[in-house]
C-alpha positions as CSV (number, residue, x, y, z in Angstrom):
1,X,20.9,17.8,-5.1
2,X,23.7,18.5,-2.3
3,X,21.9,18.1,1.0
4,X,23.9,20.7,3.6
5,X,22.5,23.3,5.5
6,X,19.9,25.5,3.5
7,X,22.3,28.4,3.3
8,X,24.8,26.4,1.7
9,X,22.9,25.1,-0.7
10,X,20.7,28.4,-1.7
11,X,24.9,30.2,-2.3
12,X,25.1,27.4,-4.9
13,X,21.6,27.7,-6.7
14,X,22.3,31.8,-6.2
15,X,25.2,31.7,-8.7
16,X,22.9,32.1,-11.6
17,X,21.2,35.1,-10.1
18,X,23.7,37.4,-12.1
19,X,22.5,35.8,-15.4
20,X,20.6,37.1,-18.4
21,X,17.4,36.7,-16.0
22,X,17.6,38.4,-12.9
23,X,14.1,39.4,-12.2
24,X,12.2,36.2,-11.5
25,X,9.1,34.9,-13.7
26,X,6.3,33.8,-12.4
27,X,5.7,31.4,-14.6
28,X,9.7,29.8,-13.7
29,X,11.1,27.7,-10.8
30,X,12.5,30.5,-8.0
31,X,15.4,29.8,-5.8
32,X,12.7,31.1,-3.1
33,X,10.8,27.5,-3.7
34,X,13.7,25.9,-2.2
35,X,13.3,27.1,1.1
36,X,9.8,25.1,0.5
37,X,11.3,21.8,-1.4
38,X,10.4,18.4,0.4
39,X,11.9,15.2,0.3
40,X,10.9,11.5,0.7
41,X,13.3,8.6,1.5
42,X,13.1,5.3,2.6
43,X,9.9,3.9,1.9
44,X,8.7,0.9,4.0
45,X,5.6,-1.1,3.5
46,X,4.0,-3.7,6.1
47,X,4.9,-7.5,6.2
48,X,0.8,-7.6,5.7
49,X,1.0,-4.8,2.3
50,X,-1.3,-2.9,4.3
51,X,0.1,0.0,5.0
52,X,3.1,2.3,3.9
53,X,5.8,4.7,5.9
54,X,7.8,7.0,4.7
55,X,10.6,9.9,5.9
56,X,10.0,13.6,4.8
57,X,12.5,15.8,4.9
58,X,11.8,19.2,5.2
59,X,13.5,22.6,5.4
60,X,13.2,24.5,8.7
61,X,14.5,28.0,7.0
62,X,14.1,29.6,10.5
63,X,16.7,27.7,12.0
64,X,18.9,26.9,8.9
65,X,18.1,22.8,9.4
66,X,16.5,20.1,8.1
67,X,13.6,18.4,10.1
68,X,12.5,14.7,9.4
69,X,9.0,13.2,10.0
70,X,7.5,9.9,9.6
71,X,4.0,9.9,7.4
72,X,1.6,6.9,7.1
73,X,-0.7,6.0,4.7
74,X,-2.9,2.9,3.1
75,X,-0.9,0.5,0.5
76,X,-3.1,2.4,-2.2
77,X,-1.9,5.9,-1.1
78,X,-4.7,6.6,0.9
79,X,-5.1,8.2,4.4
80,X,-1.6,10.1,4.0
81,X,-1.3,11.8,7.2
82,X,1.4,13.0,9.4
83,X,2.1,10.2,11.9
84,X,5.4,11.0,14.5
85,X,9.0,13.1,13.9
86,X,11.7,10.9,13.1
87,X,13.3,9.1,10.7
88,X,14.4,5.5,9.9
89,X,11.4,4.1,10.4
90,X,11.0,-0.3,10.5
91,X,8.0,-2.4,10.7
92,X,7.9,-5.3,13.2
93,X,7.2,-8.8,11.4
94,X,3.5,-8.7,12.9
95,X,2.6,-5.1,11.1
96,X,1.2,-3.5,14.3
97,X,4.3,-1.7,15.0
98,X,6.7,0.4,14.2
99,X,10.7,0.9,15.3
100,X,11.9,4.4,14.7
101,X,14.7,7.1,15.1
102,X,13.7,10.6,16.9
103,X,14.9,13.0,19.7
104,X,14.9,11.6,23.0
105,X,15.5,12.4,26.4
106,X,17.8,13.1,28.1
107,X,18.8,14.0,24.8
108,X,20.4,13.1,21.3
109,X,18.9,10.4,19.0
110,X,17.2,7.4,19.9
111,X,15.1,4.5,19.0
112,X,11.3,4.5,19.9
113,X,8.7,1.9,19.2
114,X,4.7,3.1,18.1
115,X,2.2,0.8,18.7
116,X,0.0,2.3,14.8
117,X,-3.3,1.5,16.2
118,X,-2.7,3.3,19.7
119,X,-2.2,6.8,20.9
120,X,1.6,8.1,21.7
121,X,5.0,6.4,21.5
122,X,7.5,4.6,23.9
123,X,11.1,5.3,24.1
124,X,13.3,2.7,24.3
125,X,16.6,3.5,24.9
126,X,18.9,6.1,26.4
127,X,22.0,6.4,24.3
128,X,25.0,8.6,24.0
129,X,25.2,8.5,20.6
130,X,22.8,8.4,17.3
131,X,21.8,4.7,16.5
132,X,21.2,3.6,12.7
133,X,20.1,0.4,10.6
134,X,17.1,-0.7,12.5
135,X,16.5,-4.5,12.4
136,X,13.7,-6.5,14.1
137,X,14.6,-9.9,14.9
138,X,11.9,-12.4,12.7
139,X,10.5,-13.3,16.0
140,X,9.3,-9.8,16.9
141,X,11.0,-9.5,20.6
142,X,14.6,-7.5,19.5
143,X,15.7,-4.7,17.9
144,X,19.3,-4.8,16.2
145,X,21.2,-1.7,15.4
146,X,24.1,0.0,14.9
147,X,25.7,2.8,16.8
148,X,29.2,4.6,17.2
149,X,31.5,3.4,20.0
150,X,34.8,5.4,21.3
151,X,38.0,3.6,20.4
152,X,39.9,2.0,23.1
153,X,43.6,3.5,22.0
154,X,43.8,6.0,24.6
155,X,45.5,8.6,22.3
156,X,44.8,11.9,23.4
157,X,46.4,15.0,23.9
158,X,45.4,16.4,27.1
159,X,45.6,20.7,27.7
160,X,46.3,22.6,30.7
161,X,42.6,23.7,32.3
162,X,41.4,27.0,30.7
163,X,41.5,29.7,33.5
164,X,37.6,31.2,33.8
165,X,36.9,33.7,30.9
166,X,39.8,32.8,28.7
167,X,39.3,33.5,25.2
168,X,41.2,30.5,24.1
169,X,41.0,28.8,20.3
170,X,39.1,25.3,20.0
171,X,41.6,22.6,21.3
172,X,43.5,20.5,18.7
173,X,42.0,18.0,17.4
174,X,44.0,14.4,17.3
175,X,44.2,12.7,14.0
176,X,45.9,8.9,14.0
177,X,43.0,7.4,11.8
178,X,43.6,7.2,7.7
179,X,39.9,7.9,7.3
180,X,38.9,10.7,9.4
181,X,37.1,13.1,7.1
182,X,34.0,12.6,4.6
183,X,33.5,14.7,1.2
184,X,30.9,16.8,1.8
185,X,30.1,16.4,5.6
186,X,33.8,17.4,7.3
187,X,34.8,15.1,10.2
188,X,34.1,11.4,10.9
189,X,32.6,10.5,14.6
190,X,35.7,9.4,16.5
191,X,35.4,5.7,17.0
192,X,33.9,2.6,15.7
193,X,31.1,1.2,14.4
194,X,29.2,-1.4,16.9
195,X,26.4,-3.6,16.7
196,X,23.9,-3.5,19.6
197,X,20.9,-5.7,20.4
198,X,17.6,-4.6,22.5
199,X,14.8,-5.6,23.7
200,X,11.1,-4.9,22.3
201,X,10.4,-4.3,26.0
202,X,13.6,-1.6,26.5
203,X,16.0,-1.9,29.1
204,X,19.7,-1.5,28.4
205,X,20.8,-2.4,24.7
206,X,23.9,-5.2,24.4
207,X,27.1,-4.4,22.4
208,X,27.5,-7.8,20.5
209,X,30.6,-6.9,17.9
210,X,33.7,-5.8,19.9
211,X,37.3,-4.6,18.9
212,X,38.7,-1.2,16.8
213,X,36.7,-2.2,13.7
214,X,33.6,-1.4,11.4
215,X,30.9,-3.4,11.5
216,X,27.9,-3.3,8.8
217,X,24.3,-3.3,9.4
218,X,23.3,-6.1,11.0
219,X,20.7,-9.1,9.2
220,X,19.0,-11.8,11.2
221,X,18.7,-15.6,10.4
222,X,15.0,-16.9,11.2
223,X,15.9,-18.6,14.1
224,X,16.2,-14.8,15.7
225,X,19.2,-15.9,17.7
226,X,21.7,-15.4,14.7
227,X,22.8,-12.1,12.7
228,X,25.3,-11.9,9.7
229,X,26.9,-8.6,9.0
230,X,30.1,-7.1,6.6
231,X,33.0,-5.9,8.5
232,X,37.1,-5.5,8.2
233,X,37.7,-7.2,11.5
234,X,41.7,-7.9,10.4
235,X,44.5,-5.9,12.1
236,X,45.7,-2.4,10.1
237,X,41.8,-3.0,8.8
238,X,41.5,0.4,7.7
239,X,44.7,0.3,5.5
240,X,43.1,-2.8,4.0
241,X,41.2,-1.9,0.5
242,X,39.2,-4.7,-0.4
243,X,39.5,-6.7,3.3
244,X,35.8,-6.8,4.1
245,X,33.9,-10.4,5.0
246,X,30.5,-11.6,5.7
247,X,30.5,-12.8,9.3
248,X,28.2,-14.4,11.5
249,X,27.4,-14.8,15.3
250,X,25.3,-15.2,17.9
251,X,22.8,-13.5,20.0
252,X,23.9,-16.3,23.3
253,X,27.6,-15.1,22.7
254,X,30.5,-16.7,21.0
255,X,32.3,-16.3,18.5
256,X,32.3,-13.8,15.9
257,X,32.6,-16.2,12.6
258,X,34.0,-15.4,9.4
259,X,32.0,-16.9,6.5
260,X,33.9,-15.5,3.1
261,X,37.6,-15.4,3.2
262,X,39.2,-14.3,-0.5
263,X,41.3,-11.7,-1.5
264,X,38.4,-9.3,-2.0
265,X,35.4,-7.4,-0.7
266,X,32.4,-9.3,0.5
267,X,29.3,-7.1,1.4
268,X,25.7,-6.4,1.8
269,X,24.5,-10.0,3.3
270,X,21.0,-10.4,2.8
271,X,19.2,-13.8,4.1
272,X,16.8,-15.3,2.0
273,X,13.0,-15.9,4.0
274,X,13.3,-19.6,4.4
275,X,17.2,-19.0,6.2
276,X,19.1,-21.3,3.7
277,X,20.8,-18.8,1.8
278,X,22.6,-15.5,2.4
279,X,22.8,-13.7,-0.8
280,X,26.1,-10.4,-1.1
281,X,27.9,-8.9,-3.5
282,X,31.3,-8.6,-4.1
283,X,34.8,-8.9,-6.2
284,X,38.1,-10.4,-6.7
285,X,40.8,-8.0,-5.2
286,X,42.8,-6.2,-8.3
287,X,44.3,-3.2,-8.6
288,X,41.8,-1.4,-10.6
289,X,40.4,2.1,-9.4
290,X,36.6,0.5,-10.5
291,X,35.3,-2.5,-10.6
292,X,31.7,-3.6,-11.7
293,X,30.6,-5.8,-8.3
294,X,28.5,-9.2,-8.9
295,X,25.9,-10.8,-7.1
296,X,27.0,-14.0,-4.8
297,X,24.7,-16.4,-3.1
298,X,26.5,-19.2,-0.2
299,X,25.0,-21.0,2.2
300,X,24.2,-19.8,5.5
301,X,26.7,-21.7,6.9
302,X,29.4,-19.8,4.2
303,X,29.7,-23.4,2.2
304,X,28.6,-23.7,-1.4
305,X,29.9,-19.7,-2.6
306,X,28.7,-19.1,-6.5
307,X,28.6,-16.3,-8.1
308,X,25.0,-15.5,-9.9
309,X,25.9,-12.5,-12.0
310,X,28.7,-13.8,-14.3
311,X,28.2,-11.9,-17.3
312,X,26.3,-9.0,-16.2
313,X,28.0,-5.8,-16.8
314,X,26.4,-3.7,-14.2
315,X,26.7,-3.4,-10.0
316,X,24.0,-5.0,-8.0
317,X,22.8,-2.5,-5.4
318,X,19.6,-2.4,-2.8
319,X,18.9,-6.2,-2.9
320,X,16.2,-8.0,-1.4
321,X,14.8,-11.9,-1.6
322,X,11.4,-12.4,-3.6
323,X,9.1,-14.1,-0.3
324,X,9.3,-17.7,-2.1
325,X,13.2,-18.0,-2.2
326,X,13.2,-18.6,-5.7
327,X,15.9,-15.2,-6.0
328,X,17.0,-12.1,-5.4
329,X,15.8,-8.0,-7.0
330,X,18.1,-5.6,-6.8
331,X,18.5,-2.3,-8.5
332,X,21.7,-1.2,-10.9
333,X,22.5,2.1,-12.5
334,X,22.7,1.7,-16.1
335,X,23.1,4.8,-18.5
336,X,21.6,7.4,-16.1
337,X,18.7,5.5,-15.1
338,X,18.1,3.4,-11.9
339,X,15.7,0.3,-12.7
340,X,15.0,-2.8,-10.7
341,X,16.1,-6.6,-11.8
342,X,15.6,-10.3,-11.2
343,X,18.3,-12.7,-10.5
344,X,17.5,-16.6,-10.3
345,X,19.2,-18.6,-7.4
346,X,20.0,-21.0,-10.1
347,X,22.1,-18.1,-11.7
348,X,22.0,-16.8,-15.6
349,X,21.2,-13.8,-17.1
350,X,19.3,-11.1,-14.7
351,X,15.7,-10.3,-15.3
352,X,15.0,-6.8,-16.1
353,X,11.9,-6.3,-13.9
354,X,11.1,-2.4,-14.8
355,X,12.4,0.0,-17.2
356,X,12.3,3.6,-18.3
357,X,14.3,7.1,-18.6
358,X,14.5,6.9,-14.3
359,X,15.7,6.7,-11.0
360,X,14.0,3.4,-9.1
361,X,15.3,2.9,-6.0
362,X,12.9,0.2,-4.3
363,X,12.9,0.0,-0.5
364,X,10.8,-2.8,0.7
365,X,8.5,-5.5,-0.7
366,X,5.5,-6.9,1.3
367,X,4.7,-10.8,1.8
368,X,2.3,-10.1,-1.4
369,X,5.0,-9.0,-3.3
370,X,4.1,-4.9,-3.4
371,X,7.1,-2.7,-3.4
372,X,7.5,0.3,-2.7
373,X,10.2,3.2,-3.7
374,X,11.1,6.4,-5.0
375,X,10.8,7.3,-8.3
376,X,11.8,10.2,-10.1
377,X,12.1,11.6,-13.6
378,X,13.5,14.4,-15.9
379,X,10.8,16.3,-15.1
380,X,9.3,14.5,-11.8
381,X,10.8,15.6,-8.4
382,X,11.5,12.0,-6.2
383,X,7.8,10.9,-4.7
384,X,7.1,7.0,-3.2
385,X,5.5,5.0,-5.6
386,X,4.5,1.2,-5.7
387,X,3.8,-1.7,-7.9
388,X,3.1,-5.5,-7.9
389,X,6.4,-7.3,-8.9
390,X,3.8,-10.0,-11.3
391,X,3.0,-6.2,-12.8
392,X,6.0,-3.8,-12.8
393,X,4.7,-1.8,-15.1
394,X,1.6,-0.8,-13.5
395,X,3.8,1.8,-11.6
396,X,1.9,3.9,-9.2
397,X,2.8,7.2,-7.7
398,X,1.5,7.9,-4.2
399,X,2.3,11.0,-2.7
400,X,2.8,14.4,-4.9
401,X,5.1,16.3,-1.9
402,X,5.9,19.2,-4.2
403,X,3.3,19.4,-6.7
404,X,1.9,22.8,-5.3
405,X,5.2,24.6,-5.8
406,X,5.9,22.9,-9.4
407,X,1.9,24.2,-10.0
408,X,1.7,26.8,-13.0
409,X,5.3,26.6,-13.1
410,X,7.2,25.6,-16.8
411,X,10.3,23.9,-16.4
412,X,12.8,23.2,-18.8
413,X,13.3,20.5,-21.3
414,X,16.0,17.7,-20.9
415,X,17.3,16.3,-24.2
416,X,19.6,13.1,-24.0
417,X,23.1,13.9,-25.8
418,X,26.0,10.7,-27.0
419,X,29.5,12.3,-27.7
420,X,32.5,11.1,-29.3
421,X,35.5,10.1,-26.7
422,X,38.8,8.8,-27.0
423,X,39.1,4.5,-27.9
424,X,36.3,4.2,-29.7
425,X,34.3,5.0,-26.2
426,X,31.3,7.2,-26.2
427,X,30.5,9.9,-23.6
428,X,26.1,10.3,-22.5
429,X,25.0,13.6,-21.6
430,X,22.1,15.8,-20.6
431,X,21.5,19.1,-22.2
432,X,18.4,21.4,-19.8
433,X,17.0,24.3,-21.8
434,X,15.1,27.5,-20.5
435,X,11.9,26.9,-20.6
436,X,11.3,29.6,-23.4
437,X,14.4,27.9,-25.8
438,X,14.8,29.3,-28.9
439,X,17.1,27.5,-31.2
440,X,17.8,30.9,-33.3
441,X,18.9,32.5,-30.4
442,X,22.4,32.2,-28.4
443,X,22.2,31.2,-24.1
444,X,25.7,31.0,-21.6
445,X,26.5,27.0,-20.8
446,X,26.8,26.0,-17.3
447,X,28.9,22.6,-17.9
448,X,28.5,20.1,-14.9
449,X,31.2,17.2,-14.7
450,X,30.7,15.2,-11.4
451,X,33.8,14.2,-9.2
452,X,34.3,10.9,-8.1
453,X,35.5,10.0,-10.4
454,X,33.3,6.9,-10.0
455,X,29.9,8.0,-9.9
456,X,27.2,8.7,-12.3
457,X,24.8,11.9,-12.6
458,X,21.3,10.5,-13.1
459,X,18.1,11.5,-14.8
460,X,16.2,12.0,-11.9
461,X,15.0,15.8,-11.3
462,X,17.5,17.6,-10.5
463,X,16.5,21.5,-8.6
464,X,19.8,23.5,-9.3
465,X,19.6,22.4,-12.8
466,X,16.2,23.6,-13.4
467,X,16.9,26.9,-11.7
468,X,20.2,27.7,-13.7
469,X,17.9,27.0,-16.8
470,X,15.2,29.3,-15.4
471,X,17.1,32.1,-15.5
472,X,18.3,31.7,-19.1
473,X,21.1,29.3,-18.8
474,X,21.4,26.0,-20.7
475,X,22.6,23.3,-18.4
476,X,25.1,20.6,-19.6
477,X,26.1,18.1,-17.6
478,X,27.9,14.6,-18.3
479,X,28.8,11.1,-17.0
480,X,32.9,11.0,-18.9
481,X,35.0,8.0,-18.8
482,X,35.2,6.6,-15.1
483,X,31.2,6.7,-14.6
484,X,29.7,4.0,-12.9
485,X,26.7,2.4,-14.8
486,X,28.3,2.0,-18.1
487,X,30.4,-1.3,-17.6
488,X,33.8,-2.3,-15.7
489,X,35.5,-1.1,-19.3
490,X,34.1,2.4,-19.3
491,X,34.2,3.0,-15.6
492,X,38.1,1.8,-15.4
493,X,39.1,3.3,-18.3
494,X,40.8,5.9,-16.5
495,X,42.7,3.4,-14.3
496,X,46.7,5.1,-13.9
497,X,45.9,8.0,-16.1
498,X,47.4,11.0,-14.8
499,X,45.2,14.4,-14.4
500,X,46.9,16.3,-16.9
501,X,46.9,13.5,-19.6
502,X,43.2,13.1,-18.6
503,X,42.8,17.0,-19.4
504,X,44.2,15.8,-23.4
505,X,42.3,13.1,-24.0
């Protein structure tokens, strides 16, 4: 689903109001449920698998806004109750509290720390501007995060003072940055990305990264005192395609050092528990529009580079280190479905860990190796589930956030579709039928292609779907040459093929 303001998205679910179905059934998803439709994200259970947080997104369809609230609950589901507003919530190592997101004074986003077991919440900082990618330090006593700083080019254009009451248009906006806008969201914040450092205590955070470039989300070593994070910190950076390193440096100062160094991107550092090894994926540079990405392991000193994932024809995504060091999970797309995996430090084929027609995105493990995610099917809306990694297929759904509106309602089937293509390549699809489908009888097609072109639609439940099939549509929508979770030869096999000869073939 497209996340914009609820306006925006109810004009796009509205376009199949004029269908054969324009008085709504009962019995039928309504675009009115929408204004009711809950989310959960970002899933995080305690260092101690006691206890679970998660971020619900609601719709505030007074105001035309989404609101976000943190909920808590018992490993086994239990207890689910409302705990503060906010978002991006992190546990500390020792599980008694919690680093989060909200709305501060005197205003704007900032980070606040709740002790679980005591009443109210402590702000922390005071900062201009939103901060993302919590990260508590192993020791307990900092907080890293990143957080949008101002550039330092001085470029501006600077207008004559508007006389009071003049009914003036907006100013103009400066534009000497390649990547200013984002599909979808309109205008970048003007500036850089920064990592910051603060204290458990509060106080004034520290800008450790420096310079006109982006800078990752920051991971900590076990000595608390070190942090490794991806970056482009080269001159013309932005202008570089695949420029990005791991770096590393140091909480005392010093140095910001480079620990990859090849013609290609190197991202997504994650440090294994014991500190040894910092597991990322990457690429060698090419000039291909796609390119499947493989799992890399190096020392944390950047010595010993191998790459784990030879022959595995799939991208490595949402990693994390199994508590004993012995490897790495991560999810992949593959063939509409998100599932979780196993790689070995000592390298060879991945491990498929779960499996199934759905989407798996696993947030978090605990020390006792329970993770938790969110799961979600053809015909199951995205809810947090968990499972022990020794049992992955004891899969365990936890919270039902849209269960009441779904209640008494019939949705429509989803049938799995393989079409011919051109070289030999075949095309997977999705077909969503009214609920009351009769094969005798003849419905308009709403075809869906996503953009991209690099992307892939997935099986998960999709809302708009559903609602242009409960008012008598049948929904067809494909992942065509250039989709991601098919294989570096499927997803680059529109590499320098013009749109019109694309349109041919």
């Amino acid at each position: 689903m497209r996340r914009g303001t609820i306006v925006q998205i109810l004009i796009l679910l509205c376009l199949a109001v004029t269908g054969p179905q324009i008085f709504a059934q009962r019995d039928r998803l309504s675009i009115e449920q929408f204004l009711d439709w809950e989310y959960v994200a970002s899933p995080q259970i305690s260092p101690d698998g006691k206890q679970i947080v998660y971020t619900k997104h609601w719709p505030d369809k007074v105001n035309d806004k989404y609101e976000d609230e943190i909920w808590i609950m018992d490993a086994d589901g239990g207890h689910n109750r409302f705990l503060v507003k906010g978002s991006q919530g992190r546990w500390a190592p020792d599980s008694k509290r919690l680093a989060y997101v909200a709305q501060g004074q005197p205003t704007g986003a900032q980070i606040f720390l709740k002790w679980i077991d005591l009443p109210g919440e402590t702000q922390l900082t005071r900062l201009e501007r939103g901060p993302a990618n919590l990260s508590w330090s192993p020791d307990g006593k900092h907080i890293a995060f990143t957080m949008n700083v101002p550039d330092t080019s001085g470029f501006t254009v600077k207008m004559p003072a508007r006389p009071q009451g003049a009914k003036w248009i907006d100013p103009p906006r400066v534009v000497d940055r390649l990547n200013y806008r984002n599909d979808g969201s309109g205008w970048r914040p003007e500036g850089f990305t920064h990592i910051f450092v603060i204290s458990d205590q509060g106080g004034t955070p520290r800008q450790l990264t420096n310079g006109d470039y982006q800078h990752g989300a920051p991971e900590w070593l076990p000595d608390s005192r070190t942090i490794v994070f991806s970056g482009v910190r080269k001159d013309n950076a932005e202008y570089l395609r695949f420029g990005s390193e791991i770096y590393s440096m140091s909480l005392d100062g010093g140095a910001i050092r480079a620990l990859t160094d090849r013609e290609g991107p190197d991202n997504n550092p994650e440090v294994s528990p014991d500190g040894r090894l910092i597991a990322y994926t990457g690429f060698d540079g090419n000039d291909n529009t796609y390119n499947v990405t493989k799992l890399y392991l190096m020392n944390a000193d950047g010595g010993g580079k191998r790459v784990l994932t030879t022959d595995f024809d799939r991208s490595p995504g949402g990693m994390f280190w199994a508590e004993d060091n012995s490897g790495v999970y991560f999810t992949t797309e593959d063939k509409g479905s998100n599932n979780l995996w196993f790689e070995s430090v000592r390298g060879g084929v991945p491990r498929q860990v779960t499996s199934g027609t759905q989407i798996l995105n696993t947030s978090t493990a605990s020390n006792n190796g329970i993770a938790v995610g969110v799961r979600s099917t053809p015909r199951e809306p995205g809810d947090v589930v968990s499972f022990d990694l020794k049992r992955p297929k004891d899969i365990r759904r936890l919270t039902s956030v849209n269960a009441s509106l779904l209640e008494g309602r019939r949705l429509g089937d989803v049938e799995e579709i393989w079409y011919d293509s051109v070289g030999g390549m075949k095309v997977q699809a999705w077909i969503v039928k009214p609920p009351d489908f009769d094969a005798k009888k003849k419905y308009p097609l709403i075809l869906y292609i996503h953009g991209g072109p690099h992307t892939m639609y997935g099986v998960g439940f999709n809302f708009e779907f559903q609602n242009h099939a409960a008012n008598g549509y049948v929904v067809l929508y494909t992942n065509p040459r250039g989709s991601t979770g098919y294989g570096q030869t499927f997803g680059n096999a529109i590499n320098k093929i013009t749109p019109a000869k694309t349109m041919t073939t």
